[in-house]
C-alpha positions as CSV (number, residue, x, y, z in Angstrom):
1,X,-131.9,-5.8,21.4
2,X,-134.1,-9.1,20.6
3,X,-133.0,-11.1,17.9
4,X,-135.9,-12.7,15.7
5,X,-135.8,-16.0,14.3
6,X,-136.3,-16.7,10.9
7,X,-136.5,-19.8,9.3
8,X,-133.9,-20.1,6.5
9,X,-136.8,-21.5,4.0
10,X,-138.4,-18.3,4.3
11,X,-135.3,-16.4,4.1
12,X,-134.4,-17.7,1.2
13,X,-137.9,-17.1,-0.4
14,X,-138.0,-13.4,0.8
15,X,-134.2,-12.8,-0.8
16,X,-135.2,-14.9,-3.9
17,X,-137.2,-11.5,-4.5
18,X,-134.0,-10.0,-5.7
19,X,-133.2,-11.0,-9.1
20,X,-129.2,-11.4,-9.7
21,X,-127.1,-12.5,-12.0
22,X,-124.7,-15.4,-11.9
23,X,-121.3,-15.6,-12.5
24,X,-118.8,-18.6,-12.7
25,X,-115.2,-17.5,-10.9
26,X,-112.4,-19.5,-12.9
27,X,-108.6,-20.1,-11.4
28,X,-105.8,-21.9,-12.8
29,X,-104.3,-24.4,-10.2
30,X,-101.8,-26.6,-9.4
31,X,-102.1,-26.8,-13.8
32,X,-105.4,-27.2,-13.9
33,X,-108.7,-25.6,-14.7
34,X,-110.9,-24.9,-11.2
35,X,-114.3,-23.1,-10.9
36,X,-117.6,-22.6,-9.1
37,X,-121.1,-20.7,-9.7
38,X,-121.7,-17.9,-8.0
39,X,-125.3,-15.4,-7.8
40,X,-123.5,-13.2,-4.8
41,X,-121.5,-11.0,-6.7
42,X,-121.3,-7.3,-7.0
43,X,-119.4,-4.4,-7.6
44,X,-117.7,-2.7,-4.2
45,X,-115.3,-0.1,-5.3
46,X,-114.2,2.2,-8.1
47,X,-110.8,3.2,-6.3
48,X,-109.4,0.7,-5.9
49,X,-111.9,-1.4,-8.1
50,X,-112.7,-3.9,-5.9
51,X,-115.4,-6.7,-6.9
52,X,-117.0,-9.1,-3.8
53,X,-118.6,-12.4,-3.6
54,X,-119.1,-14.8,-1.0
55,X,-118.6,-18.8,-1.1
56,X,-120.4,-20.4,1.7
57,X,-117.7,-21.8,4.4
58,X,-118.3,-25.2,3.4
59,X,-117.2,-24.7,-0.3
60,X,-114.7,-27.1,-1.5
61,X,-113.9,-24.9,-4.6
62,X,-113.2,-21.6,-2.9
63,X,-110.2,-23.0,-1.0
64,X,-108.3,-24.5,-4.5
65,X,-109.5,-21.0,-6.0
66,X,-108.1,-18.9,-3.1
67,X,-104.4,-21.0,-3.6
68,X,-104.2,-19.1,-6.8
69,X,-104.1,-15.8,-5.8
70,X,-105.7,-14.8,-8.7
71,X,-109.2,-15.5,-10.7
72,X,-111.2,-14.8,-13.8
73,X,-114.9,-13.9,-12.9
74,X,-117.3,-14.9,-15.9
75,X,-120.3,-13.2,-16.3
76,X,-122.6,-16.0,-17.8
77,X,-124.6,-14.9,-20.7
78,X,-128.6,-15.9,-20.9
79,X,-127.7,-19.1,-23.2
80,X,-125.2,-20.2,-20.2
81,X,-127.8,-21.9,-17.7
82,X,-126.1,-25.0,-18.6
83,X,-123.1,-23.9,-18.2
84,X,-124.4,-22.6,-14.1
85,X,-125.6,-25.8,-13.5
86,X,-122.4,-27.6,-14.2
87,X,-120.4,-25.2,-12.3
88,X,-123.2,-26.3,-9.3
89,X,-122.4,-29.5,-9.1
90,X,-119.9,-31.6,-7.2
91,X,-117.4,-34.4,-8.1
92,X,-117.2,-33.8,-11.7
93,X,-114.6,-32.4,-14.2
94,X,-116.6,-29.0,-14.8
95,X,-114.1,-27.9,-17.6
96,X,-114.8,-31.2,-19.9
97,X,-117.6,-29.8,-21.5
98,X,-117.3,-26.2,-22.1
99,X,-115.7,-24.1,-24.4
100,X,-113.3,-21.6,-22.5
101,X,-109.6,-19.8,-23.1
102,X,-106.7,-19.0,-21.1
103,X,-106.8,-15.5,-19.6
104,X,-103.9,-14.1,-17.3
105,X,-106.5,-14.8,-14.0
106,X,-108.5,-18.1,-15.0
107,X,-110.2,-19.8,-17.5
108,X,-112.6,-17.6,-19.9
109,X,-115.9,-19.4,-20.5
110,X,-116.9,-18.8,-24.1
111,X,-119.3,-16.4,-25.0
112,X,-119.8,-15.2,-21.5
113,X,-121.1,-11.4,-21.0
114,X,-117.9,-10.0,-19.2
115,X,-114.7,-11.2,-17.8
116,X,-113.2,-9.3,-14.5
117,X,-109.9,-10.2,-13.9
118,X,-108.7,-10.3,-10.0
119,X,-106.3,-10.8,-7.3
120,X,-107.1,-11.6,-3.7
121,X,-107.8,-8.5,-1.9
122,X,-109.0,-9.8,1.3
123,X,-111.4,-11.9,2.9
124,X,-114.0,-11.0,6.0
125,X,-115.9,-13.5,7.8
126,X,-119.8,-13.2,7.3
127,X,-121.7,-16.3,9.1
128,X,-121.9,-19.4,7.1
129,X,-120.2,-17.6,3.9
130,X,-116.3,-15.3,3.8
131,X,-116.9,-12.1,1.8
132,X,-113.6,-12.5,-0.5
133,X,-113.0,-8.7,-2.3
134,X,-110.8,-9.1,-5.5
135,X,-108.8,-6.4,-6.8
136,X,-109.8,-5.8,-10.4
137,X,-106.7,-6.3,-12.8
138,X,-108.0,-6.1,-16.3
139,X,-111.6,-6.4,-17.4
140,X,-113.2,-7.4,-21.0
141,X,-117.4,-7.2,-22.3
142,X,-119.3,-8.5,-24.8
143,X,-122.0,-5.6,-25.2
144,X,-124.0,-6.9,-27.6
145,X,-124.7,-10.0,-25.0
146,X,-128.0,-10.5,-22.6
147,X,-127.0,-11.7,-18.9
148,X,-128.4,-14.8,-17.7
149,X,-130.5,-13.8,-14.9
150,X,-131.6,-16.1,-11.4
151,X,-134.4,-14.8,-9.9
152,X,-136.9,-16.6,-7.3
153,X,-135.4,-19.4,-7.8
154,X,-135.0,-20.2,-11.4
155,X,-132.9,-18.6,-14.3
156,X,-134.2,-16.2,-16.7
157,X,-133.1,-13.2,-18.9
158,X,-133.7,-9.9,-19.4
């Protein structure tokens, strides 16, 4: 079978098509607060429930987060684009200026859409990224809250 090449610039454009949402994943470690931003998340199974996202390989984050055990996915809410871009970032406290609560998993970021509440179910190799599956052990919603949206590139709302 011949294998095409495509440029990852154009990649990325074509898959920027498909609007996401984006989701900060939260662990408790070693006493403190640890997190990262996230847009490749999705549901996987109803029995068990199963949730899956994928860090790239060269994440710093995913490798305190995956010492836990455990984490607290936050589903950002459309006022939260802040909050995404702080969890972006490198070399900062990501914690000092947010809002957020203890739950049994991970931190819960203030006024986000949902919380989903996991253990480490396993983790698969998939190229540059590991597709981690967390089994879901409690979950919480806001319904009355919008989702903050990232789509071609830049965030928006429904």
């Amino acid at each position: 079978m011949k294998t095409n090449t495509i440029e990852p610039q154009r990649f990325r454009q074509v898959l920027g098509q498909w609007p996401s949402g984006v989701v900060v994943i939260t662990s408790m470690v070693r006493g403190e607060p640890v997190g990262m931003a996230m847009n490749s998340f999705t549901s996987v199974s109803l029995d068990p429930p199963l949730v899956g996202f994928l860090p790239a390989k060269s994440s710093s984050t995913w490798p305190l987060l995956r010492e836990s055990n455990r984490f607290c996915i936050n589903v950002l809410a459309s006022h939260h684009e802040e909050v995404s871009r702080l969890f972006s970032r490198k070399g900062i406290d990501r914690f000092a200026s947010i809002n957020w609560t203890p739950r049994e998993s991970g931190p819960g970021i203030e006024d986000a859409v949902a919380w989903i509440e996991c253990e480490l179910h396993s983790e698969v190799d998939a190229g540059d990224h590991t597709f981690v599956q967390g089994r879901v052990l409690h979950v919480d919603a806001r319904d009355e809250a919008e989702p903050l949206i990232f789509h071609r590139g830049q965030y928006t709302a429904l």
